[in-house]
C-alpha positions in Angstrom: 114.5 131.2 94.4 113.5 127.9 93.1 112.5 125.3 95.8 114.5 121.9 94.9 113.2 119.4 93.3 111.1 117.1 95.6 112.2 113.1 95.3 109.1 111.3 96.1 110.6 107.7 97.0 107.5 104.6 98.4 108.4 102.8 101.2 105.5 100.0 101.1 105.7 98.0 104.3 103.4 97.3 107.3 106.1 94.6 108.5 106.7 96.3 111.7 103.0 97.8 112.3 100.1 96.0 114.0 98.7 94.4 110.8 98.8 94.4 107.2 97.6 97.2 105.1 99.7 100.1 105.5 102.2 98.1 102.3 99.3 99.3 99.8 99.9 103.3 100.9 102.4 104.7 98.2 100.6 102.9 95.5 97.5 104.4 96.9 98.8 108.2 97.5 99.9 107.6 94.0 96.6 107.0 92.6 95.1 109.4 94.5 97.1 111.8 92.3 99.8 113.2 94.6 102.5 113.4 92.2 99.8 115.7 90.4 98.9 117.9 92.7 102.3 118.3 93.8 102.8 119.3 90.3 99.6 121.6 90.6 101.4 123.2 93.7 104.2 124.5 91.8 106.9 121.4 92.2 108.7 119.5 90.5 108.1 116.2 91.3 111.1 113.3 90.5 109.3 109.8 91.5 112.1 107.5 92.4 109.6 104.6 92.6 109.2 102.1 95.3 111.5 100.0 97.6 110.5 95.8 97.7 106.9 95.4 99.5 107.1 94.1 103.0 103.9 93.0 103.9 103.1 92.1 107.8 103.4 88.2 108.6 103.0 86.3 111.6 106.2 85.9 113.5 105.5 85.4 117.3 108.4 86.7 119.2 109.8 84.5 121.9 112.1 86.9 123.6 111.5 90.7 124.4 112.3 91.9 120.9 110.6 93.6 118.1 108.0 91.5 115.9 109.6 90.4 113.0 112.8 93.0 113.8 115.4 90.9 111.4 112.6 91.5 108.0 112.3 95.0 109.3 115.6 95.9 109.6 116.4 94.6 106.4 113.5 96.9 104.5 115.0 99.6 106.4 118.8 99.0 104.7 116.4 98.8 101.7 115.2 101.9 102.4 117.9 103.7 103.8 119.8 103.5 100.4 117.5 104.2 98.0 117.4 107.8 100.9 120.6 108.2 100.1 119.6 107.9 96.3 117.1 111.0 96.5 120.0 112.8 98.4 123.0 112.1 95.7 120.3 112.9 93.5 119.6 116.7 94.7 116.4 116.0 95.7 114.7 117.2 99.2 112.8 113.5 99.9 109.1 113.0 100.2 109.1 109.3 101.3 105.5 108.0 101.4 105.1 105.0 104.1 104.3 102.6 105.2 104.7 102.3 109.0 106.5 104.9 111.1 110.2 103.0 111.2 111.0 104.4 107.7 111.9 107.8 109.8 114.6 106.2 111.0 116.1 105.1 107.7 115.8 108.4 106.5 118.1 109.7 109.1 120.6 106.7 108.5 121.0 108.0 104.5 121.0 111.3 106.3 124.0 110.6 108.1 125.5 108.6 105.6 125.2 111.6 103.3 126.8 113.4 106.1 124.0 115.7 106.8 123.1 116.6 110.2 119.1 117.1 110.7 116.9 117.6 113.3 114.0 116.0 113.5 110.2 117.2 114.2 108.0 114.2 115.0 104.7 115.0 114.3 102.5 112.5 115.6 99.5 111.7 117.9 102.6 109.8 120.2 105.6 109.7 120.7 107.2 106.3 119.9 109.4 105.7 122.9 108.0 102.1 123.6 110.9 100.0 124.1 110.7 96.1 123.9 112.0 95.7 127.6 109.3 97.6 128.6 106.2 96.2 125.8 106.9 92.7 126.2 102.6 91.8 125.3 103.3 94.2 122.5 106.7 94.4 121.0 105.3 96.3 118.0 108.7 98.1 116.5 106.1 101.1 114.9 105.7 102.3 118.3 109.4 102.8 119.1 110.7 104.0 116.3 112.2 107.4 118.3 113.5 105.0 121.4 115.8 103.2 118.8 116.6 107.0 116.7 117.8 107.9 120.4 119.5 104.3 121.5 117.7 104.2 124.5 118.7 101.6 127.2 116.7 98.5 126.1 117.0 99.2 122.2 117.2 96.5 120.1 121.1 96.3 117.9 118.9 95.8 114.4 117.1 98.9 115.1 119.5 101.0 117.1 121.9 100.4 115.1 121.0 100.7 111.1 122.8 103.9 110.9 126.6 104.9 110.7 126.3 106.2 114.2 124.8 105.3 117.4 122.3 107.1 118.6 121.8 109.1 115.5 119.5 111.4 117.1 120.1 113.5 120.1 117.3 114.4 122.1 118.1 118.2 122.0 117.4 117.6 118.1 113.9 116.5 118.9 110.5 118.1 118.8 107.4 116.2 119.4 104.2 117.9 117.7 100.9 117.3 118.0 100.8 114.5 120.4 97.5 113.9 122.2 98.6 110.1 124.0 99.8 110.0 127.5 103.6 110.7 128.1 105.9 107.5 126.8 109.2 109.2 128.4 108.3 106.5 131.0 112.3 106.2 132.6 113.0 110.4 131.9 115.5 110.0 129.2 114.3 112.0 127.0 114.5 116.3 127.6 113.2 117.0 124.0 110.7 119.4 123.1 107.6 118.8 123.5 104.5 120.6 121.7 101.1 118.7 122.6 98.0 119.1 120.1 96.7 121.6 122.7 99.3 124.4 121.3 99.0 123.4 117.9 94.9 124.2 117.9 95.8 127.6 119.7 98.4 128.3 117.2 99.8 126.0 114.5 102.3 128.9 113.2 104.0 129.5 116.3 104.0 125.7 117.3 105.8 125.0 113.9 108.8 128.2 114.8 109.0 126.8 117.6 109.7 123.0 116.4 112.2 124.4 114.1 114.3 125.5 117.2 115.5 121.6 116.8 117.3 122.1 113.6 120.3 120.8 113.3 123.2 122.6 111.0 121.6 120.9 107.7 118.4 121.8 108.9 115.5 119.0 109.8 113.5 116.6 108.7 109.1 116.5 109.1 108.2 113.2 110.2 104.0 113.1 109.6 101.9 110.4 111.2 98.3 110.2 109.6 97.3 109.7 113.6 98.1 113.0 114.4 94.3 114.0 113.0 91.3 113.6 114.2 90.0 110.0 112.9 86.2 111.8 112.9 87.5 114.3 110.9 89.8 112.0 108.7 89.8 108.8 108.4 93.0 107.6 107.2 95.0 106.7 109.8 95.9 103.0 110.8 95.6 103.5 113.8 93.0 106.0 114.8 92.5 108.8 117.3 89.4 109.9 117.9 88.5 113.2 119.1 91.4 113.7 120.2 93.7 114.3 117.6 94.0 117.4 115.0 91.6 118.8 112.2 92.6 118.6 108.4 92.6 122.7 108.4 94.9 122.8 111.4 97.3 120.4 110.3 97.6 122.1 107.2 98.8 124.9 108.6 101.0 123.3 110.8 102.8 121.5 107.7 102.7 124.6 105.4 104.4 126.7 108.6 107.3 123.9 108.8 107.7 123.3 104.9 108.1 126.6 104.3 110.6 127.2 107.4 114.3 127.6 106.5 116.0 124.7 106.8 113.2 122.0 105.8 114.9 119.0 104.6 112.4 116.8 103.9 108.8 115.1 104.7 108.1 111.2 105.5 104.4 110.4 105.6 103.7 107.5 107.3 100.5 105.2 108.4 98.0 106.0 106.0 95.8 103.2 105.9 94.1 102.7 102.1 91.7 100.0 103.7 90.1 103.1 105.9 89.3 105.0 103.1 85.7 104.8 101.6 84.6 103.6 98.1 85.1 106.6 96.7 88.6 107.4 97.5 87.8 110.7 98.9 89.9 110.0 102.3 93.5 109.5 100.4 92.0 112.9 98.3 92.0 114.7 101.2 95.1 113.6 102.5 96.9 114.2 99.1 95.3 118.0 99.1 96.9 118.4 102.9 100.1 117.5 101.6 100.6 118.9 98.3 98.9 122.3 100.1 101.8 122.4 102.4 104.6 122.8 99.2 102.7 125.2 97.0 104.7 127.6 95.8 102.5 130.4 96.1 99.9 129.8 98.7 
């Protein structure tokens, strides 16, 4: 059977991370020839181009709110339709961030498409911060999963950008990979949980056992750079050292959930182009990882 097409759709913001940088990412994963080496792999590739750059600013909250949260939620309507574009197209998306928000407007076209995904959060946390609780650090990349779930505290711009509220249930939720402490701080949130510990043992049976999550349209991979080792790759904005997962287990992991039935799509999110080194052999590496994970015949 012939996989879909892949829709590859750049989401370049860093308004809602902890600095700027992260806009530059699709350009970069671009130029670091991922639409090629998807190609390489065996799939079709359809680039449906970029939404508007959104590049951090300096906007002090006052109150106990996201940074910034009206810009953000407006890139994530921007977002969140040109989704639903790759949907109406056909396409399975491969939305290239950016910050880790854009997950959440890929679940809003989701639902507006009337599709019903689960959602595996790969990830070296879990992004359950909520603003009532990060008052010194209302950063909204952090607590992107508190506002998929509409957690008590969640801020309307967030919580609300989809057609339904929450529009993720926390039986529809695996976290993977994560090597942080525990952010289900108030014990609202029974999902699965999958810590970077049992993906080392076994990345195979860590992925069939994400996939549990699925909804009836199947699920969507959310992949945080973080989630790897920063010693062993460093790409991520924000980095985890020593802590985190190496390049060949990752790979694994992603090939074993790709491959699963029911994959409905892959965002990559907080690759940093500023971490890379003169050569651009970082982004390489990352591009590899990915495209690995969709060849056809591995």
């Amino acid at each position: 059977m012939t996989p879909v097409p892949l829709g590859l759709l750049g989401v370049p913001s860093s308004a809602a991370a902890h600095a700027p940088g992260l806009e530059r990412a699709p350009a970069a994963l671009r130029a670091a020839g991922l639409v090629a080496a998807l190609s390489a792999a065996g799939r079709d590739v359809v680039d449906h181009g970029d939404t508007p750059v959104a590049r951090w600013r300096h906007d002090p909250p006052t109150t106990t709110v996201p940074h910034d949260v009206d810009r953000v939620a407006a890139g994530l309507q921007e977002a969140r339709a040109a989704v639903l574009g790759v949907l109406a197209a056909g396409h399975a998306p491969l939305v290239v961030g950016g910050e880790c928000t854009v997950t959440l407007a890929v679940l809003a076209a989701a639902a507006d498409a009337g599709r019903d995904l689960g959602l595996v959060y790969v990830d070296g946390g879990q992004d359950l911060h909520l603003p009532t609780d990060h008052a010194d650090e209302p950063i909204a990349d952090s607590m992107g999963v508190a506002h998929a779930l509409d957690l008590p505290g969640a801020h309307d711009a967030l919580a609300g950008l989809g057609p339904r509220r929450p529009l993720l249930a926390a039986d529809r939720l695996a976290f993977v990979g994560y090597a942080d402490e525990e952010e289900d701080v108030h014990g609202l949130v029974p999902a699965t949980r999958l810590p970077a510990s049992r993906v080392v043992a076994a990345p195979e049976a860590v992925a069939a056992a994400a996939t549990h999550v699925s909804g009836p349209d199947g699920f969507l991979v959310h992949l945080d750079v973080d989630v790897l080792d920063f010693f062993a790759l460093p790409v991520a904005d924000v980095p985890t050292y020593g802590r985190g997962l190496t390049p060949p287990v990752l790979a694994r992991l992603l090939a074993a959930l790709v491959r699963a039935d029911g994959f409905a799509g892959l965002v990559v999110v907080e690759a940093n182009p500023d971490r890379d080194d003169e050569a651009g052999t970082h982004l390489r590496a990352l591009v590899a990882l990915v495209a690995g994970a969709f060849a056809v015949d591995p």
